[in-house]
ZAPA-797091 format. One line per field, with one value per atom (N, C-alpha, C): atom name; x, y, z; residue number from 1. Coordinates in nm, 4 decimals. Atoms other than C-alpha are relative to their C-alpha. Last residue first. Layout:
BEGIN
atom	(CA | ...)
xx	(X | ...)
yy	(Y | ...)
zz	(Z | ...)
nr	(NUM | ...)
This chain:
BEGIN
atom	(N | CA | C | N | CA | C | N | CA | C | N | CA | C | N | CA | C | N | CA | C | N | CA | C | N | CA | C | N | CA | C | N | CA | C | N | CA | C | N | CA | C | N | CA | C | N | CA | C | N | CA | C | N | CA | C | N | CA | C | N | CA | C | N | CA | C | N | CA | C | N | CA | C | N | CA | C | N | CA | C | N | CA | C | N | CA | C | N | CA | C | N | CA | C | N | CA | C | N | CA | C | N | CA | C | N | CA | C | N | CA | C | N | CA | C | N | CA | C | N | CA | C | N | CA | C | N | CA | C | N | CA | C | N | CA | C | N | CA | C | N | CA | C | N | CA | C | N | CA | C | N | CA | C | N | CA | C | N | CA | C | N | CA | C)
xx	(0.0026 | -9.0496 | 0.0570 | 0.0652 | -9.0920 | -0.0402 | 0.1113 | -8.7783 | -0.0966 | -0.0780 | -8.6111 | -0.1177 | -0.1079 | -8.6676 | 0.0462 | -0.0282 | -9.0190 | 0.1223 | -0.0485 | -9.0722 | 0.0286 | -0.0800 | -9.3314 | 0.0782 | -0.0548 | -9.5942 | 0.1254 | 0.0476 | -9.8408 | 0.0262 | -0.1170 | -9.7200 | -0.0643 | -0.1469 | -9.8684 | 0.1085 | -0.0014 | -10.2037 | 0.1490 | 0.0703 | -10.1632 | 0.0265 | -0.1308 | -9.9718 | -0.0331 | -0.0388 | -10.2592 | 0.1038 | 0.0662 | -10.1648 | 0.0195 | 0.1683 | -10.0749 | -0.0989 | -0.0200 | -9.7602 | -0.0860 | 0.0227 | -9.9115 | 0.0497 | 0.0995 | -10.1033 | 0.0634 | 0.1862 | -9.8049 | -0.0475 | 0.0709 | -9.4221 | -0.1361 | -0.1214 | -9.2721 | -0.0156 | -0.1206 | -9.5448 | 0.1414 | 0.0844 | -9.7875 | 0.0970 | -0.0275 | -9.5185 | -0.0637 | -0.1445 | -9.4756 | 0.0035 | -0.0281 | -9.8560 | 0.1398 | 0.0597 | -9.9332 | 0.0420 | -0.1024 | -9.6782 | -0.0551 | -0.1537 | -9.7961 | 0.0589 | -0.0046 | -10.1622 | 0.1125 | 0.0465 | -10.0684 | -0.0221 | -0.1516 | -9.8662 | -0.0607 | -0.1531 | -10.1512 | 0.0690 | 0.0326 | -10.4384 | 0.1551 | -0.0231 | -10.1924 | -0.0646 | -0.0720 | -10.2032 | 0.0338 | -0.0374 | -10.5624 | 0.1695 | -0.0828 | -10.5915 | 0.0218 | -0.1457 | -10.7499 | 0.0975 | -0.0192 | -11.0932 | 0.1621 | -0.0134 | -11.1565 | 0.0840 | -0.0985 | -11.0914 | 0.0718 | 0.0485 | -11.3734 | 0.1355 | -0.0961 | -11.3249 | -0.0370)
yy	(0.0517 | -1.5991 | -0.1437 | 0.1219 | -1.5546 | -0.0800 | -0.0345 | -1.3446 | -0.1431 | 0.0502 | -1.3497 | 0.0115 | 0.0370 | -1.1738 | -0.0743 | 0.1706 | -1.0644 | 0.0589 | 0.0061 | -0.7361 | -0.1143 | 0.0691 | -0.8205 | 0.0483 | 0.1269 | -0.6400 | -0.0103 | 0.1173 | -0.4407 | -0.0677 | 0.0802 | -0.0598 | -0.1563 | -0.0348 | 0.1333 | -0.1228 | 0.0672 | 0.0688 | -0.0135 | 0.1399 | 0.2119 | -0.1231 | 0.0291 | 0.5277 | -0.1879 | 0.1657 | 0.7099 | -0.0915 | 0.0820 | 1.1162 | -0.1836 | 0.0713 | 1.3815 | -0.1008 | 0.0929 | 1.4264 | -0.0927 | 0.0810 | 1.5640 | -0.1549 | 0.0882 | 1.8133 | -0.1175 | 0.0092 | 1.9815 | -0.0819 | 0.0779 | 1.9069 | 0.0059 | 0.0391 | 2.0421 | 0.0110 | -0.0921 | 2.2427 | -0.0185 | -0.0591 | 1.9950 | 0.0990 | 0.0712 | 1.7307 | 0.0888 | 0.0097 | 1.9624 | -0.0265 | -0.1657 | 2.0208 | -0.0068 | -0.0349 | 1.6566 | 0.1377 | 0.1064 | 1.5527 | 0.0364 | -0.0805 | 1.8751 | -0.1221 | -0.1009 | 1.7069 | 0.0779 | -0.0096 | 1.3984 | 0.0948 | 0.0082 | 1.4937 | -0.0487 | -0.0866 | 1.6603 | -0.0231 | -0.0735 | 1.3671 | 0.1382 | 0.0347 | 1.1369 | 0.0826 | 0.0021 | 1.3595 | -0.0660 | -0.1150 | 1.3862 | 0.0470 | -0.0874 | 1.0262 | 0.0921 | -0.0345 | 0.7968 | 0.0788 | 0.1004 | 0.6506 | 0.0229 | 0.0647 | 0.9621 | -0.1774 | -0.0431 | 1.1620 | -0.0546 | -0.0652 | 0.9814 | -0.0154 | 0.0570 | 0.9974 | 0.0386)
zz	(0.1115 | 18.3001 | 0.0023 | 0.0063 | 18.6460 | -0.1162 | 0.0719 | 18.7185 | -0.0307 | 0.1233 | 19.0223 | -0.0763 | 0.0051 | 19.3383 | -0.0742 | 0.1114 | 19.2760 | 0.0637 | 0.1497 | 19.5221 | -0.0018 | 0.0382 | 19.8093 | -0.1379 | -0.0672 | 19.8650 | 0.0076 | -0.0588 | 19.6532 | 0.0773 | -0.0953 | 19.6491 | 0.0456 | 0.0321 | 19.3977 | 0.0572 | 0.1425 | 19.4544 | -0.0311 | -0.0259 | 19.8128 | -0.0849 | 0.0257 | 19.6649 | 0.0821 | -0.0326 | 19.7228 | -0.0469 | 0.0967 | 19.5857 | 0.0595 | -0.0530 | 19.7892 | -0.0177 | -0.0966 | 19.6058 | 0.1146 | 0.0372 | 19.2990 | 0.1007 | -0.0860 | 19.5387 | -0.0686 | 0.0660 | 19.5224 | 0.0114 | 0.0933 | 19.5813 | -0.0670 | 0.0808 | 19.8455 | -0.1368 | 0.0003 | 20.0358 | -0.1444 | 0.0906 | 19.9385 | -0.0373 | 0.1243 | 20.1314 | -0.1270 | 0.0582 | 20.3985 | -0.0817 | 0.0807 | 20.4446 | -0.0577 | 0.1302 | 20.4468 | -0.0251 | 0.0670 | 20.7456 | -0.2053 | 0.0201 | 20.9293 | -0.1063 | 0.0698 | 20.8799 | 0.0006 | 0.1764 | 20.9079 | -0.0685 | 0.0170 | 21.3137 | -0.2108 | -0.0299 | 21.4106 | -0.0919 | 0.0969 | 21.3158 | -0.0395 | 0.0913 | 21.5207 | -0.1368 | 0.0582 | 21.8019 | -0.1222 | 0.0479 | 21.8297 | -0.0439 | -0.0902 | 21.8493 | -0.0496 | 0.1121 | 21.5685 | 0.1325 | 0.0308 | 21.8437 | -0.0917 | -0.0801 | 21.9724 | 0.0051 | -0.0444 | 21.6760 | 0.0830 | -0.1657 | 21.5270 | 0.0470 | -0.0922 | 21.1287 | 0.1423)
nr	(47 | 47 | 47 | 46 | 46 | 46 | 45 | 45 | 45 | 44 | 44 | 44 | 43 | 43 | 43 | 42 | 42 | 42 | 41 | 41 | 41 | 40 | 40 | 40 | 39 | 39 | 39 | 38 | 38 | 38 | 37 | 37 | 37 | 36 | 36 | 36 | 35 | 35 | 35 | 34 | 34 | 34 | 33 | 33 | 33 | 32 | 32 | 32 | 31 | 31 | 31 | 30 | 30 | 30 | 29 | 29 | 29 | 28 | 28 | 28 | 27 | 27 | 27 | 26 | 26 | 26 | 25 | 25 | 25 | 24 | 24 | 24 | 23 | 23 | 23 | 22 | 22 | 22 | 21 | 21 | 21 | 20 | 20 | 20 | 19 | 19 | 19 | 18 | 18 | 18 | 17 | 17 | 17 | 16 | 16 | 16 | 15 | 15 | 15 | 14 | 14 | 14 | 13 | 13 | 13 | 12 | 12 | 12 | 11 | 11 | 11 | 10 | 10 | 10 | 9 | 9 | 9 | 8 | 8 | 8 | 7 | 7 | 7 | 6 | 6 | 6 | 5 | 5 | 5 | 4 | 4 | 4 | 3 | 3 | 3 | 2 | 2 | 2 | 1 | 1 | 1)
């Protein structure tokens, strides 16, 4: 990553945002959540 280009505050504020959550929770919180989250929820069913 170039620092220059992300901003030193934004690294900052992920890494206090990551320790809390490790803190909380463990590494299982640490975990992409990308996949997880596609879009849009369905609003009716498509059966």
């Amino acid at each position: 990553m170039d620092v220059e280009i992300i901003g030193i505050q934004r690294i900052v504020s992920s890494g206090n945002r990551w320790r809390t959550s490790y803190k909380k929770n463990g590494a299982f919180d640490l975990r992409d959540t990308r996949k997880e989250k596609l879009g849009r929820k369905v609003r009716e069913n498509l059966n």
